[in-house]
N, C-alpha and C positions, 0 to 999 in steps of 0.2 A: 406432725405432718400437716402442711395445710391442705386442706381441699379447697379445689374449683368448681364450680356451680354456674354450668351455663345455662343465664337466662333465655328460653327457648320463648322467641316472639310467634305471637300470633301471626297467620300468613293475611296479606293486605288484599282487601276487597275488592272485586274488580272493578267500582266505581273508584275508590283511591287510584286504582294502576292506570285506568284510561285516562284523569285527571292529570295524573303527575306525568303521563306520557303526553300526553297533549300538549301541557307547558314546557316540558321538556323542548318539544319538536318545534312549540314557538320562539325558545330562547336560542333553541339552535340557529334557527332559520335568519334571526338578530345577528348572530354572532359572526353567519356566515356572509351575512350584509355587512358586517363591520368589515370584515378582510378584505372582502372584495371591494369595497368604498376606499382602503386604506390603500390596496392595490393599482387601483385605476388611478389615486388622485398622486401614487407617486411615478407611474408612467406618464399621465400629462404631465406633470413636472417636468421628464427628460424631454419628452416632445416640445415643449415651450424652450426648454434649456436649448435643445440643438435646432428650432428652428430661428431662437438667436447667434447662435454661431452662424448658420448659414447667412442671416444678414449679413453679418459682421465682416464675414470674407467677401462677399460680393461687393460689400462698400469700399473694400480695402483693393478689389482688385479695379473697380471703376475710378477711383483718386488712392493712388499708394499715400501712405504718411514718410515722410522724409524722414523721420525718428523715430524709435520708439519711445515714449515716454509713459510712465502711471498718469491713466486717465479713470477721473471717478464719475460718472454721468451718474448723477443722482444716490442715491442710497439704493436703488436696488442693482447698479453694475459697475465692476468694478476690473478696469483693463492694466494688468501688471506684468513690467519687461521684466525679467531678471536681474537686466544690466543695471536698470536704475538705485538699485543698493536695496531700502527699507521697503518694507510691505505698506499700503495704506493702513491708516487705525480701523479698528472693526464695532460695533457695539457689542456689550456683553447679552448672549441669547441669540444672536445671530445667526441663524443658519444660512450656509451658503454653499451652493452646486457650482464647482471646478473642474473647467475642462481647459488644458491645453493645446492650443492650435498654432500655426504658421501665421505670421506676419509680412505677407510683401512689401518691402520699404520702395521707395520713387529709383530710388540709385540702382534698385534690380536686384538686391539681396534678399533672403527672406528672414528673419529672427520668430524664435517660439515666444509666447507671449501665454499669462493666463489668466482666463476670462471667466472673474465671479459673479453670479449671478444672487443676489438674496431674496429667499423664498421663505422667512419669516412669518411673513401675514401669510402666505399660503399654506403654511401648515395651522399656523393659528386658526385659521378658518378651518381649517382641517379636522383638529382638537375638536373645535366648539361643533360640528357636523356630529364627529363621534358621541361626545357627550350626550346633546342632542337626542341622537338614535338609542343612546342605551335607556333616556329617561324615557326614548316611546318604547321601547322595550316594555322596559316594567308595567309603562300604564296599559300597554297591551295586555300583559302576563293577565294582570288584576283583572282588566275586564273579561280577558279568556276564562279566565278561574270561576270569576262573577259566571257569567252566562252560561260557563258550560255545567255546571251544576244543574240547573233548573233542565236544560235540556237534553245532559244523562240522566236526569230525572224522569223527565216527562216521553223521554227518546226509547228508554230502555229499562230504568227499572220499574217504574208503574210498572208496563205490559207485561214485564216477566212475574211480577208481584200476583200480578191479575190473571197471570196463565199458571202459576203455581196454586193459585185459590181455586181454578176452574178443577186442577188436578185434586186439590184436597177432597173437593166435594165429589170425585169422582171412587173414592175410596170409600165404597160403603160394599155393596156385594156384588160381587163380582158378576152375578148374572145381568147384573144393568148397570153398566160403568159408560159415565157420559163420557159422547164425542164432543171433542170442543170443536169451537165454528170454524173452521179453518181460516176464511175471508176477512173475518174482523180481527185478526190476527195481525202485527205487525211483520214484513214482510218479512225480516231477519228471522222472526219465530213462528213462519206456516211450517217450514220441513218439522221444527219439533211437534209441530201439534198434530201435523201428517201421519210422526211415528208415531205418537201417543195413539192417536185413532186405529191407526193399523194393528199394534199391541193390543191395545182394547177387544178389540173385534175376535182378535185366536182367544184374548184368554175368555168372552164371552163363548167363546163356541168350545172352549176347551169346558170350560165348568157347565155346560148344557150335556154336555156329551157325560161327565165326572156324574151330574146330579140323576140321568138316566140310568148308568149303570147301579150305581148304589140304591139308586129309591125301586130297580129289577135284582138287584143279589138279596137285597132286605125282604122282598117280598116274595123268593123261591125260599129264601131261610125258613122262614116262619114253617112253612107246613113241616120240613124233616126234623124243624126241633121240635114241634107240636107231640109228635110221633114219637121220637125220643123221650122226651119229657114222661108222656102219657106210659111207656113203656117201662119207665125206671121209673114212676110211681106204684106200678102194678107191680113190680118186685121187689117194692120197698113194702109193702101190705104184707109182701110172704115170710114167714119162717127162713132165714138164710146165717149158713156160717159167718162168723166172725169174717174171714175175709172177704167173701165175696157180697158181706151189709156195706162193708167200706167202699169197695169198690164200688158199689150203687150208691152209694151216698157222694162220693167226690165225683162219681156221671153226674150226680142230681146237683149238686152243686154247678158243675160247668155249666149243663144245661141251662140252670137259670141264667148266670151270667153271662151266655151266649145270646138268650133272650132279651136279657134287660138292654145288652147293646144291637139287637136288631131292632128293640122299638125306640132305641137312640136313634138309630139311621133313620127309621121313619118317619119321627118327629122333625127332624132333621130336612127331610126331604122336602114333607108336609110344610113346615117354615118356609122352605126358598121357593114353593111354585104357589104361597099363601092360601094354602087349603089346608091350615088349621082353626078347626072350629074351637071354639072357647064359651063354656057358660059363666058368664062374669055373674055375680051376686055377693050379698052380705054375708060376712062368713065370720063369727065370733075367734078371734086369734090365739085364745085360751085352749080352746076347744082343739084347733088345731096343732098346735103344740102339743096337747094331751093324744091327740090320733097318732101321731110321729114317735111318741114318746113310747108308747101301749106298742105299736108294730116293730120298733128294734128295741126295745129293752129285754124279751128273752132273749137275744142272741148277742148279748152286748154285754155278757157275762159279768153284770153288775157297773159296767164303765158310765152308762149315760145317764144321766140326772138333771131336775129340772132346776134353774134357778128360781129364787126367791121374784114371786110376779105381786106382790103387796098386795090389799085389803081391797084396793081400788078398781071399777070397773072398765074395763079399755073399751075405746070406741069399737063398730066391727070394721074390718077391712074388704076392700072391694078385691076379687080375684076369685077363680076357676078352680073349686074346689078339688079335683081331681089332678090340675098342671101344678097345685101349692104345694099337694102328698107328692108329688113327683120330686119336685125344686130340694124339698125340704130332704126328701129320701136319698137321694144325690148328696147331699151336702154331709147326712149324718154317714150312711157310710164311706167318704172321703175321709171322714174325721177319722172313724173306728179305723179304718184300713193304715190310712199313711203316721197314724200317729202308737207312741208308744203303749205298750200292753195293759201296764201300770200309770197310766192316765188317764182322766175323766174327760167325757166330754157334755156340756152345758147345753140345756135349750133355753130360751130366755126372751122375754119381748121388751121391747121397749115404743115410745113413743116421741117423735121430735120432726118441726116442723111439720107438723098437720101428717107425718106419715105413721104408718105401725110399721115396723121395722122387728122381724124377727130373727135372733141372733142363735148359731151356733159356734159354741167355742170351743175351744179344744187345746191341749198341752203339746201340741208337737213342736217344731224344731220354726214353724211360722213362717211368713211367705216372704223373698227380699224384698224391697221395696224394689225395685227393677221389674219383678215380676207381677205386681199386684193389676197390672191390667192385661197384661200378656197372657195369663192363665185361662183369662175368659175366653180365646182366641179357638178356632180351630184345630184338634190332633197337638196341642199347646199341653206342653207337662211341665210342672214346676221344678226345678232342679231339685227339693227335699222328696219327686216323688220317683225318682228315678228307682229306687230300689223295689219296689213294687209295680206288681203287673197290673197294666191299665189301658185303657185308648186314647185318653185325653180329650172325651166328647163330653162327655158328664155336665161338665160344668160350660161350656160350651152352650149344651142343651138347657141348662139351668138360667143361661143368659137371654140366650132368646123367648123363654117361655115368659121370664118375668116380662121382655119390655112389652111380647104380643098381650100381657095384663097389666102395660102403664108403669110398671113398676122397673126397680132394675136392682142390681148383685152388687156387693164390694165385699172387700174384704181389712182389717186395719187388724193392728199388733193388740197384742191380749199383755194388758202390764205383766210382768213374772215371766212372758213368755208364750206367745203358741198364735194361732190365727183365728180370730173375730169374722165369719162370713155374717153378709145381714143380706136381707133380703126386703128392702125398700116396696111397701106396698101403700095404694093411696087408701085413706079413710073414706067407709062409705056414706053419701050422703043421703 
């Protein structure tokens, strides 16, 4: 059975479609001057033809001819009785306009007669017009082609270029997203930068309004989990049955995790109105690794292990000793949480390009490359973490914390399988 395979073309750009509309409408506009040049020059034609009959009878009726006879005045007219038998010779390519008319003879009778006119050279000349117009045709087309490039150029795509670069840069957070200038605006594109500005302005006031309420629900949180917390610790100290230690223990659990994401929102909050303080210093990145390492490895039921950091002494790295245990504490329980039971997860440093770059690795199922920058994003969950319960700030918070310390996040494929987070920090000097 054959199969067909339709090649699906790319859709043409709208500099191509204004181009090829543009020449289109200059060929036309050719084409429409050919007809009408062709129209006009074969109406003078009839008006010349019958304003020579009209001679012809006025001559005829001021001195009648006693006969009719074939009379040829020249090569371009040519006067033929019927009665006289033979037609005159003609030249071959000859074109000639034939009209029958009345003949008044002297004796009073009238006889039909017909009177050829040759219009030869007036179409040749006709030809050579048309030819002519088609070759300024073309050299129109070219020069159209030629000129209007540079001036869709310079007309329309620069400004849209330059109003799409004012929007790119307007794409950082949303609590201060530029107005572009309206005025310096090319006329065709103030309504769009009008909306743009209008847009801007609600989603500014929409996310002032988003940042008040959550940086006020974070901060009524705190005391009732404070209280809670404090309450299921005190009846974790007690003697209690089998069921009701569980029960306090999966409170004390939530609890915490109720906690660790109100002081996400707060971090959070803190970042976007930049009232987060930071103690930047030299901080040994061994050391650090060993702190992350010591804090979830009894709960990490044997899974997290350190890699091989060699004999060698690493530079230290500059960052906020208490935002790095944060950064780093996010990243490891991501790892433990969305990845399998029966796999390890890695702490490990490395050094490249003048950075220290701390890695956690881990066996899980790894991030698409679609995703590897998406996840950094806001309430952003990676599609391997759908099965697990989470909020999607985590790393969110992890992003911003590194760049408020110079540094910044990524993530790359672990060979065999799983995802590489590093955490880019500059060496202190």
């Amino acid at each position: 059975m054959l199969s067909w395979r339709v090649k699906r073309f790319k859709p043409f750009t709208l500099l191509y479609r204004l181009q090829s509309t543009t020449l289109l409408a200059v060929l036309a506009g050719y084409a429409l001057l050919l007809v009408a040049n062709s129209h006009l020059a074969d109406l003078q034609r009839h008006q010349i033809h019958q304003q020579l009959l009209d001679q012809l009878q006025s001559q005829w009726l001021l001195k009648p001819p006693r006969s009719c006879e074939n009379t040829a005045l020249g090569p371009w007219l040519q006067i033929v009785c019927p009665a006289s038998g033979a037609l005159p010779a003609q030249a071959a390519g000859d074109v000639w306009m034939s009209s029958r008319v009345s003949m008044p003879l002297a004796n009073g009778y009238s006889v039909p007669v017909l009177v050829r006119q040759n219009f030869t050279h007036s179409l040749h000349q006709e030809h050579l017009s048309q030819q002519l117009l088609i070759v300024i045709a073309g050299i129109s087309s070219l020069f159209t082609s030629l000129l209007l490039r540079p001036v869709l150029h310079f007309g329309l795509v620069k400004p849209l270029r330059r109003l799409g670069q004012q929007l790119d840069a307007s794409q950082g957070n949303p609590s201060s997203v530029v107005q572009l200038a309206v005025d310096e605006q090319p006329e065709e594109l103030r309504m769009i930068a009008r909306s743009f500005n209008r847009l801007g302005q609600r989603l500014m006031a929409s996310w002032s309004h988003q940042k008040t309420f959550v940086d006020g629900l974070a901060h009524e949180l705190r005391t009732p989990i404070t209280l809670i917390s404090g309450h299921t610790q005190r009846m974790l100290r007690q003697p209690l049955d089998p069921p009701l230690l569980r029960s306090a223990q999966q409170i004390d659990a939530e609890i915490r995790a109720m906690a660790a994401m109100v002081s996400a929102l707060l971090e959070l909050a803190r970042q976007d109105a930049s009232r987060m303080s930071l103690q930047l210093q030299a901080l040994d990145p061994q050391l650090q690794i060993l702190q992350c390492y010591e804090r979830f490895q009894p709960s990490s039921a044997g899974r997290l292990r350190l890699m091989q950091m060699g004999d060698s002494e690493l530079p230290a790295l500059t960052a906020d000793a208490e935002r790095l245990q944060q950064c780093l504490a996010a990243l490891v329980d991501n790892a433990l949480r969305y990845t399998p039971i029966s796999s390890e997860v890695q702490l490990g440093i490395t050094t490249e390009n003048g950075d220290i770059i701390l890695h956690v690795c881990d066996r899980g199922p790894g991030v698409p490359n679609s995703e590897k920058l998406l996840i950094f994003g806001r309430s952003v969950r990676g599609s391997s973490a759908k099965a697990v319960r989470g909020s999607g700030i985590g790393l969110t918070l992890v992003a911003l914390l590194m760049k408020a310390m110079a540094g910044s996040v990524d993530v790359v494929d672990v060979p065999g399988g799983g995802a590489d987070f590093r955490l880019h920090l500059p060496i202190s000097s």
